[in-house]
C-alpha positions in Angstrom: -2.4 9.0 1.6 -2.6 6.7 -1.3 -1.8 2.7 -0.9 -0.1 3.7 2.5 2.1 7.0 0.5 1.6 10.1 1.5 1.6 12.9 -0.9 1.0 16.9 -0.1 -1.5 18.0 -2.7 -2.3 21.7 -3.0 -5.5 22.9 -5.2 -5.8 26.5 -6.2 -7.9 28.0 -8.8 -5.8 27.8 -11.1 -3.4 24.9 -11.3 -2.2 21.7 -8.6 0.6 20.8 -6.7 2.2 17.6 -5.7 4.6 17.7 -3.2 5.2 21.2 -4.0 6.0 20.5 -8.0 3.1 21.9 -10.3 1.3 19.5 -11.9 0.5 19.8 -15.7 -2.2 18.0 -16.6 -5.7 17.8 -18.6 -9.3 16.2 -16.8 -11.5 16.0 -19.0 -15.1 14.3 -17.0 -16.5 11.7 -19.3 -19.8 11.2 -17.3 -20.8 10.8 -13.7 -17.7 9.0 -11.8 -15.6 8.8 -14.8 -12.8 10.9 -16.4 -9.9 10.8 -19.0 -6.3 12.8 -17.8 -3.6 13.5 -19.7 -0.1 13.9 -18.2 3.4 13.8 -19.1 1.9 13.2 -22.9 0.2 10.0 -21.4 -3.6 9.0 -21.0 -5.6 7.8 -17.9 -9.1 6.6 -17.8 -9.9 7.3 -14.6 -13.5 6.5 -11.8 -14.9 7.0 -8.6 -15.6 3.9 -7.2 -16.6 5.3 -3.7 -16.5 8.5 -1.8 -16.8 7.7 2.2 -17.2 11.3 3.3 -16.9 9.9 7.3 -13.8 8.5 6.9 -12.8 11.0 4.4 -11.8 8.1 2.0 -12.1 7.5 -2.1 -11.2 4.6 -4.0 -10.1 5.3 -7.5 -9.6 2.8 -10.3 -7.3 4.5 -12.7 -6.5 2.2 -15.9 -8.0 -0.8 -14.3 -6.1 -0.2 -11.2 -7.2 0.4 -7.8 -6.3 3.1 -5.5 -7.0 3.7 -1.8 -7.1 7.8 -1.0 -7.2 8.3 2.0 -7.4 12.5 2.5 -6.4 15.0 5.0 -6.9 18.2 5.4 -5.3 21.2 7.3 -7.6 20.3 10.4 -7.0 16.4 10.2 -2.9 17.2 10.2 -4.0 19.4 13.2 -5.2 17.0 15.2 -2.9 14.5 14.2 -0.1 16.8 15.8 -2.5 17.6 18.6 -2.4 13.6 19.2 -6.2 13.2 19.1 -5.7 10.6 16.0 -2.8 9.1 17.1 -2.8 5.5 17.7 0.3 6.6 20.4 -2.0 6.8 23.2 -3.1 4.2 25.6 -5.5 5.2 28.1 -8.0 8.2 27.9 -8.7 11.2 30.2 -10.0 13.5 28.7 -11.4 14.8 25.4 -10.3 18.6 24.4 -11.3 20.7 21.8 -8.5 21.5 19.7 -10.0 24.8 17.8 -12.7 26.6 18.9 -15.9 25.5 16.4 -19.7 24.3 17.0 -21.0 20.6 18.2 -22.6 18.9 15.4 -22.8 15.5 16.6 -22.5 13.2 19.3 -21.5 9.0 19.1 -21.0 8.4 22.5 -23.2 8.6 25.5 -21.8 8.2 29.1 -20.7 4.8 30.1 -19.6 3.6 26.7 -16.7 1.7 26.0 -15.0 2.7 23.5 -12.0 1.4 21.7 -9.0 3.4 20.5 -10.1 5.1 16.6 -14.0 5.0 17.4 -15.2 7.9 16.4 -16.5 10.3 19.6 -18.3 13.7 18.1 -18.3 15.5 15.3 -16.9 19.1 15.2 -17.6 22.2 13.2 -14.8 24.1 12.9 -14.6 27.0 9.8 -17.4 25.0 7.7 -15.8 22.1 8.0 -16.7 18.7 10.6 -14.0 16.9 11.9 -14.9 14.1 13.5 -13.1 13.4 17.0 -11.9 9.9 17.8 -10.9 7.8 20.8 -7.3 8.2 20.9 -6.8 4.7 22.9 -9.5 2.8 25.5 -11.8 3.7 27.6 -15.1 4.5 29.2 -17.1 7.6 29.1 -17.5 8.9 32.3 -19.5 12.2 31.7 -20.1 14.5 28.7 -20.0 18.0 29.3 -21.3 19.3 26.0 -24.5 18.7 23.9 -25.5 18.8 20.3 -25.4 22.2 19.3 -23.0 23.6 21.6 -20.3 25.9 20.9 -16.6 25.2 22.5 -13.4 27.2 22.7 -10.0 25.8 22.3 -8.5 23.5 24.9 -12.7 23.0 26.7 -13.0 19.7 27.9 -16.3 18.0 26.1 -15.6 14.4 27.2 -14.6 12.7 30.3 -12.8 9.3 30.9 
């Protein structure tokens, strides 16, 4: 998502997609942070302001402007549908694991309150860590995993 737009970006190899048209294009990196782009016969300069790798957030300043990334991947879409990031939900029961993976971190402890969006564990599923929010308010009531644990699909790991 960029300034509150939504775009489906696919990298391969070899090329990159936007919304499923192929992008033709020339980066060229400058130095650390900065890079010139060329597309559609016109030039960018382009930087990294900041890379928050929690939130899985960049801002870019492209020609002086400012841009917000905000960036998804296969497993964040997942648990979108799965409604574990969903701001849709109001109270919490329970906290199930939606893919089968490894626990790398715990930010709750029992009898917590947590809000809806605060960030619960951290999971490690196919080398890559998702973290777990609080899909709406609540109090912890009991955690059944710990730190290094492995969990199967659909294993409750946090209780409300």
């Amino acid at each position: 998502m960029v300034n509150k737009n939504s775009f489906k970006v696919i990298l391969n190899d070899s090329s990159v997609s936007v919304n499923e048209v192929p992008l033709n294009w020339d980066l060229v990196r400058v130095s650390d942070g900065f890079f010139h782009v060329l597309l559609d016969k016109r030039s960018y300069s382009a930087e990294v302001v900041s890379v928050d790798n929690l939130s899985k957030s960049v801002v870019l300043k492209v020609n002086g402007r400012k841009y917000s990334v905000q960036i998804k991947d296969k497993f964040d879409l997942l648990l979108d549908e799965l409604g574990m990031n969903s701001g849709k939900a109001g109270k919490v029961n329970n906290i199930k694991a939606p893919m089968p993976g490894l626990i790398i971190d715990l930010r709750v402890k029992e009898g917590d309150l947590v809000k809806m969006g605060d960030p619960l564990l951290v999971l490690e599923a196919m080398k890559m860590e998702n973290i777990l929010k609080a899909p709406g308010d609540g109090t912890v009531k009991s955690i059944k995993v710990k730190r290094g644990d492995s969990v199967e699909k659909n294993q409750v790991m946090i209780e409300f």
